[in-house]
N, C-alpha and C positions, 0 to 999 in steps of 0.2 A: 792189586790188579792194575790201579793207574802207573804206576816205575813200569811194568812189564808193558804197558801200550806204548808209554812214553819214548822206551827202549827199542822196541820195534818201530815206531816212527821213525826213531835217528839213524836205525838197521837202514830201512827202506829211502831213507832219502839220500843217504850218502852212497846206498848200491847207485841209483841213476848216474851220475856222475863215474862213481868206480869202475861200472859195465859200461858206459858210453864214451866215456874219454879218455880216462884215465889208464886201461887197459888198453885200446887200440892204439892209443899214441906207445906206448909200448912196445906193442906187437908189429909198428907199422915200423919201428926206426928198427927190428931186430928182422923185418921182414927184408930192407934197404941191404942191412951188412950181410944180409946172408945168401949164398950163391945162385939157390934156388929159385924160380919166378914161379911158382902156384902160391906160395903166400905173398908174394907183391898183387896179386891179381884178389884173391881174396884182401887184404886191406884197403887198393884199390876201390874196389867196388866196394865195401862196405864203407869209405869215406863220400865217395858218389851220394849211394844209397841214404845216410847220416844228414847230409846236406838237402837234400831232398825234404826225407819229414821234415825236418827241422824249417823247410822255407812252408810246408805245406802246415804245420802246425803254427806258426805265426797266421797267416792269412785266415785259417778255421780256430783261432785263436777263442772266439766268442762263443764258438758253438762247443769248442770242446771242454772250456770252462761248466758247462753243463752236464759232462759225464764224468762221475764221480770216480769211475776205475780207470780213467782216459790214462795217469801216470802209470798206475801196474800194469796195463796192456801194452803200452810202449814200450817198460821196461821190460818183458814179457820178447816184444817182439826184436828188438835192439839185444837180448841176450842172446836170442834163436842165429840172429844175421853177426855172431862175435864170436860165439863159444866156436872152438877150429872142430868139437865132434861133429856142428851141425854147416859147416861151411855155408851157412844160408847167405850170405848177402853173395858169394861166387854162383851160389844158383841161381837166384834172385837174378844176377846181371845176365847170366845165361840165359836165361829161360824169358827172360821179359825186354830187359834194356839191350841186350846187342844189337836185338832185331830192330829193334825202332832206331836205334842210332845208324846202323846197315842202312835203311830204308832211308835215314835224314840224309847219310853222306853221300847216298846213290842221286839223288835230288838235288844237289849240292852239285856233283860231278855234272848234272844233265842242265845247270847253270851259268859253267864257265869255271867251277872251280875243281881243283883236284880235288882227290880223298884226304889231303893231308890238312884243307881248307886253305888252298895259295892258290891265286888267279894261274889259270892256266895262259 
């Protein structure tokens, strides 16, 4: 029984990486050469998204250390926002980030600056 944990340990920790990096950097250079722009917007926004945890999990760095399923739930959640059946991080940015980036550069405009962020 220990080779079979030992083995699913190595399973489990080299998906992280497989699902997080190593497959999007893939899908993002085949999203670039290829003509179509819904999977620029899906990589797009899953790199956004990526960068985010990634700043919000260093800072809760301490408190996450304290839940023991903190890595499966990540990788868990980083599958859901990767696999193209479930395009989550393109919904994710829809559904949540447009709006509050709308609402920053509307704010932004009623400043002095355009939408593109250049002094008008």
């Amino acid at each position: 029984m220990s080779k079979l944990w030992i083995l699913c340990t190595h399973i489990h920790s080299a998906a992280g990486p497989s699902m997080m990096l190593l497959y999007p950097l893939y899908a993002s250079v085949m999203a670039i050469e290829s003509p179509s722009k819904a999977d620029d917007e899906q990589w797009l926004a899953y790199w956004i998204l990526y960068s985010f945890l990634t700043l919000t999990e260093m800072v809760l760095q301490p408190v996450l250390e304290w839940i023991p399923i903190w890595y499966t739930v990540k990788l868990l959640l980083v599958s859901w926002l990767v696999l193209p059946q479930f395009r989550g991080a393109a919904f994710i940015y829809e559904k949540f980030v447009r709006e509050k980036i709308r609402k920053y550069a509307i704010k932004l405009d009623h400043k002095g600056f355009n939408a593109k962020g250049k002094i008008k």
